[in-house]
C-alpha positions as CSV (number, residue, x, y, z in Angstrom):
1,X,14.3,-18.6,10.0
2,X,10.7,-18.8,10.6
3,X,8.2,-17.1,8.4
4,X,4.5,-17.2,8.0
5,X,1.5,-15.7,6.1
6,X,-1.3,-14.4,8.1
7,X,-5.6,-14.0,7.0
8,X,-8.4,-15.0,6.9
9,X,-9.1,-17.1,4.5
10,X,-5.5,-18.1,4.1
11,X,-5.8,-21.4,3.0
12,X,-5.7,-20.6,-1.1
13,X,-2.4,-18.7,-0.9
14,X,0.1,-20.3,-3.0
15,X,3.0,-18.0,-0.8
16,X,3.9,-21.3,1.2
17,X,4.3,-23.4,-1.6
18,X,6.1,-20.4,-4.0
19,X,9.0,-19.9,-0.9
20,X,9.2,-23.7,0.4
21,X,10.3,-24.6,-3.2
22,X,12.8,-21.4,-2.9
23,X,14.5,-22.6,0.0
24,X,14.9,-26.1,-0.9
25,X,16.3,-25.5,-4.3
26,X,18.6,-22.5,-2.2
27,X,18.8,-24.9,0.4
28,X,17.9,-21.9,3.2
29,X,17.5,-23.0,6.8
30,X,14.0,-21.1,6.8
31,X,10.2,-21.9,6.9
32,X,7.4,-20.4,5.6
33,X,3.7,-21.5,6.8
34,X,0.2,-20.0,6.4
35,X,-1.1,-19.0,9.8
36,X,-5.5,-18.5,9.6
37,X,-6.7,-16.7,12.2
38,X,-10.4,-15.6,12.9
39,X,-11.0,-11.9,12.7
40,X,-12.3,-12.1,16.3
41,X,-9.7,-13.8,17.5
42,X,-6.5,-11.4,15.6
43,X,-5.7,-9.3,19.4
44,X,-5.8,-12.8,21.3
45,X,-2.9,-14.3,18.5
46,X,-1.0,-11.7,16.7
47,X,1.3,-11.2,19.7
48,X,2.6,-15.0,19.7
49,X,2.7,-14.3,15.7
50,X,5.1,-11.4,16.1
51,X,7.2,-13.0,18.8
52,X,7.0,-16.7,17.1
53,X,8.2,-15.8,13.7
54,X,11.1,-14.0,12.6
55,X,9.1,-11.7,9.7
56,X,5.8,-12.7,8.2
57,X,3.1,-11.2,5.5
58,X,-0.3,-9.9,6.0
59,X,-2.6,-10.5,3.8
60,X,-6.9,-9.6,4.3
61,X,-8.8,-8.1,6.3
62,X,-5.7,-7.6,8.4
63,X,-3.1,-5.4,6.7
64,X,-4.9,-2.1,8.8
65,X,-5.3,-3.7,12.0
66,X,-1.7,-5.3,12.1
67,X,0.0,-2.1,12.5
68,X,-1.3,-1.4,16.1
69,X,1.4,-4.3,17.2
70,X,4.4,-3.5,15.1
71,X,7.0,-0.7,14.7
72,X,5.5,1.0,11.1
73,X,7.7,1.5,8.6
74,X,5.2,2.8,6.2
75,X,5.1,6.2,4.6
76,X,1.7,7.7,5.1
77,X,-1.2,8.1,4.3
78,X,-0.6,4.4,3.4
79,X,-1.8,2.9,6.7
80,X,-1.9,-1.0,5.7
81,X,1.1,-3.6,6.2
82,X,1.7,-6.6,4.4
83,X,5.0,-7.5,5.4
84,X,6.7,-7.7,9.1
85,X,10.2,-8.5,9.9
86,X,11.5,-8.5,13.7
87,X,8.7,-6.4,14.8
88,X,8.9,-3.8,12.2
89,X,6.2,-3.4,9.7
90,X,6.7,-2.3,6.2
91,X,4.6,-2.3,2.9
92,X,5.9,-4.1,-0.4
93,X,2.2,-4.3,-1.8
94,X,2.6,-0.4,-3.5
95,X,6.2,-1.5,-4.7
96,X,4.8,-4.9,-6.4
97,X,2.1,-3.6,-7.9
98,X,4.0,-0.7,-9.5
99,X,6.9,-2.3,-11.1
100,X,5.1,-3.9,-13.9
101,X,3.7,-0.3,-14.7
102,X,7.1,1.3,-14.2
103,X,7.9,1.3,-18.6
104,X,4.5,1.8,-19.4
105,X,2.2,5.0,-19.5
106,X,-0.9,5.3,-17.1
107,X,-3.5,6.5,-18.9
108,X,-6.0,8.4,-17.5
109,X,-9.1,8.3,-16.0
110,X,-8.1,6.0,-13.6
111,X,-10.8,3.6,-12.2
112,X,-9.8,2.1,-8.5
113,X,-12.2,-1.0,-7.4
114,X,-11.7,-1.3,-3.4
115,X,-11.1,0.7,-0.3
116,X,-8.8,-1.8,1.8
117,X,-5.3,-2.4,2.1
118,X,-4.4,-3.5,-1.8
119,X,-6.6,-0.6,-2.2
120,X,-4.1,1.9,-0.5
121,X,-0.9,0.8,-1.9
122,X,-2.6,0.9,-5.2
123,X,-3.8,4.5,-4.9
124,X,0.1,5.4,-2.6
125,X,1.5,3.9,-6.3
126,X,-0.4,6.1,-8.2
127,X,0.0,9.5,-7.2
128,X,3.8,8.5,-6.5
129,X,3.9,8.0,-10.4
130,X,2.2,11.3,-11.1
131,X,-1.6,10.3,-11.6
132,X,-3.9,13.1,-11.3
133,X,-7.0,11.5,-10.3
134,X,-8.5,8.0,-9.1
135,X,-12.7,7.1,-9.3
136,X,-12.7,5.1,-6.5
137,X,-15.5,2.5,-6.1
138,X,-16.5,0.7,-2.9
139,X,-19.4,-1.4,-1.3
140,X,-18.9,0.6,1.6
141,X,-18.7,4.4,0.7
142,X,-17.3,5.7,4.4
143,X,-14.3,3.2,3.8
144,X,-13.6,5.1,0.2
145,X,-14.6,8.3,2.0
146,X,-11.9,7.9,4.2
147,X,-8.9,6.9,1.9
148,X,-10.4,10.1,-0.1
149,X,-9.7,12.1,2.9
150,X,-6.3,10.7,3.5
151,X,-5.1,10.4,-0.1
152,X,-6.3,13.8,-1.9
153,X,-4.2,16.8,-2.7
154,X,-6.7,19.0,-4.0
155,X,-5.0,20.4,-7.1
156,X,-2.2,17.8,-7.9
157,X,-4.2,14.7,-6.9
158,X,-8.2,14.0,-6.5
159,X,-10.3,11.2,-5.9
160,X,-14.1,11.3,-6.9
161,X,-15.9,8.5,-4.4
162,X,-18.7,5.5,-6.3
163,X,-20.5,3.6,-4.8
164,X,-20.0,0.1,-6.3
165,X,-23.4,0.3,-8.2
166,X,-22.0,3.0,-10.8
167,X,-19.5,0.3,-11.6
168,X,-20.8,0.3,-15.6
169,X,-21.4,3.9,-15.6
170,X,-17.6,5.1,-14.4
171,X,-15.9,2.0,-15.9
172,X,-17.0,3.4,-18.9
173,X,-15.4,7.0,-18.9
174,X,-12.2,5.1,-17.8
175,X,-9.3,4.2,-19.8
176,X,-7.4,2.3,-17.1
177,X,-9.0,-0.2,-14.3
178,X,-7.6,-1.8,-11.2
179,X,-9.8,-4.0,-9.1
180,X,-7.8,-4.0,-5.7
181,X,-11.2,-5.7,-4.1
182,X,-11.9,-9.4,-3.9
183,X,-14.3,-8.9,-6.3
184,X,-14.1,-12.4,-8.6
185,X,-12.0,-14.2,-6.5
186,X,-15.1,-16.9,-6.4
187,X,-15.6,-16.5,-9.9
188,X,-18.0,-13.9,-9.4
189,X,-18.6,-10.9,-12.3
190,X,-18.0,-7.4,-11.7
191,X,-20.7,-6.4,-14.0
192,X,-18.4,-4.4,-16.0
193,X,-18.8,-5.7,-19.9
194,X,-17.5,-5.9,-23.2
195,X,-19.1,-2.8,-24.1
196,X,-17.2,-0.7,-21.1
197,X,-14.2,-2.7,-21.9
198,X,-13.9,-1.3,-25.4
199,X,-10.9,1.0,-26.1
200,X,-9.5,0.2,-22.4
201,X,-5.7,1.6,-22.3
202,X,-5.2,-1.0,-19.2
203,X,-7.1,-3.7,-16.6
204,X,-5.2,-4.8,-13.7
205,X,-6.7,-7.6,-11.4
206,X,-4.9,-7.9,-8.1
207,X,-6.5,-11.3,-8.0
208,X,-3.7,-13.6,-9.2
209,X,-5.5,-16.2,-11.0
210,X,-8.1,-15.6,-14.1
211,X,-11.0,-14.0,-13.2
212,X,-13.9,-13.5,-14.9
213,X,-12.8,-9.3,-15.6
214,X,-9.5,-10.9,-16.7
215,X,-10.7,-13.1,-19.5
216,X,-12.8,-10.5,-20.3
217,X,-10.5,-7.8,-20.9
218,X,-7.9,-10.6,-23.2
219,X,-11.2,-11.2,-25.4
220,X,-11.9,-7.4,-25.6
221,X,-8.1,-6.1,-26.9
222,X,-7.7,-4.1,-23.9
223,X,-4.4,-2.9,-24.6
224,X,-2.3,-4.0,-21.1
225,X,-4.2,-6.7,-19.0
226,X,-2.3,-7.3,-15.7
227,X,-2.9,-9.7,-13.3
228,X,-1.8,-9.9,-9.2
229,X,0.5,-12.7,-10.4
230,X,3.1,-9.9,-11.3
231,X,2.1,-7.6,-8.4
232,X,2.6,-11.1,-5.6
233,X,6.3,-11.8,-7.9
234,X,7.6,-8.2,-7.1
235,X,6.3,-7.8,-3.8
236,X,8.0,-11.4,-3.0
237,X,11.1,-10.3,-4.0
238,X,10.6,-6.7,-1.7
239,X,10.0,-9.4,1.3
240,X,13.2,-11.3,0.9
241,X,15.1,-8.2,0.3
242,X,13.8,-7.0,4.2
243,X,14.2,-10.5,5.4
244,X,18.0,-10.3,4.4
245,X,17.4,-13.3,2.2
246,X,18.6,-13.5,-1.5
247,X,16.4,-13.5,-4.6
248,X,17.1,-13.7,-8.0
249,X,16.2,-15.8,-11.3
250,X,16.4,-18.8,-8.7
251,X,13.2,-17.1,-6.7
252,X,11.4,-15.9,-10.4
253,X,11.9,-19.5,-11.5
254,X,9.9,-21.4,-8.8
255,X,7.5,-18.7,-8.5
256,X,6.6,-19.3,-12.0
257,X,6.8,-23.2,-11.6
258,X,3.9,-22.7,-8.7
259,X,1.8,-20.2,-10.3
260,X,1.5,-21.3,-14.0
């Protein structure tokens, strides 16, 4: 079986290194490779992607645009796929990042960082577990606009729109935050401090190494600090459940091994 990772940059992700070690140790007849393709060039190469590999994952700034050349599979308003599997497109992101909340209590306000395709399965995850409103913050405010129209159920579910400038002042009146941007994957600071992080019920980074709003939040008590390591575990194990492949303590065991 051939498998792939597609983005842009794809050249950090550890995905190729997490499965190769799977299959050996399984001793699978299956590859897994990461695929970078310019965002210019994504119409001229995702067909030979779809027909050259039996299932793959989509990771940024494609997980929108990749649904215009597979069967979706996804439940909407979602709208983003991160995993593909014989030309059908499905979304494990809103599974992994909910199953490490599944035993523990959301605690509201909720403050959502990003408007992309982490973004979406985030927000999907949320009012799935009962959540009755998001502040959603983004650079661009007619991407957040736009999930805002999609996502809200005025009544049961709401989502108040930031732009990424109030991050202090809504961080602040928040008692759980989840950064679903790529905000300090360079090392770069949020801007949200010590002082916003006081009291915090939870801080979830879908950035799955430490980031600056990590280590912050351990050296502040926040209560629950999360990072995309546990979201990219769960939404592995999702993707070898569609590929018809097995998982298990074997898959946990190098995933850990490569990430820590």
């Amino acid at each position: 079986m051939k498998l792939c990772i597609i983005g842009h940059p794809v050249s950090h992700s550890l995905s190729p290194a997490i499965y190769g070690r799977f299959f050996e140790r399984m001793r699978i007849d299956a590859t897994y490779e990461a695929v970078d393709i310019l965002p210019d060039e994504f119409a001229e190469k995702i067909a030979s992607v779809v027909q050259d590999f039996h299932g793959f994952n989509v990771t940024i700034p494609f997980k929108e645009k990749v649904i215009a050349y597979v069967v979706s599979q996804v439940e909407p308003p979602l709208s983003a796929v991160n995993c593909v599997f014989e030309g059908m497109g499905y979304n494990t992101d809103w599974v992994g990042f909910g199953k490490p909340l599944l035993e523990r209590s959301i605690e509201e306000p909720v403050m959502v960082i990003g408007a992309g395709g982490a973004a979406r399965a985030v927000i999907f995850f949320l009012r799935k577990a009962g959540v009755k409103r998001i502040e959603l913050l983004n650079r661009t405010l007619s991407r957040a606009e736009k999930i805002k129209e999609e996502f809200e159920m005025p009544g049961r579910f709401e989502v108040g729109v930031f732009p990424i400038e109030s991050i202090r002042e809504v961080a602040s009146r928040s008692m759980s935050i989840v950064n679903a941007s790529s905000l300090g994957m360079n090392g770069e600071e949020t801007g949200i401090t010590s002082k916003e992080l006081d009291g915090k019920s939870l801080v979830y980074d879908l950035i799955y190494w430490k980031t600056p709003l990590i280590e912050l939040s351990y050296n502040c008590g926040v209560e629950t600090v999360l990072d995309g390591r546990q979201m990219l575990l769960h939404q592995a194990l999702e993707n070898l459940r569609i590929w018809g492949l097995p998982s298990g303590k074997v898959f946990e065991k190098a995933f850990w091994e490569v990430m820590q």
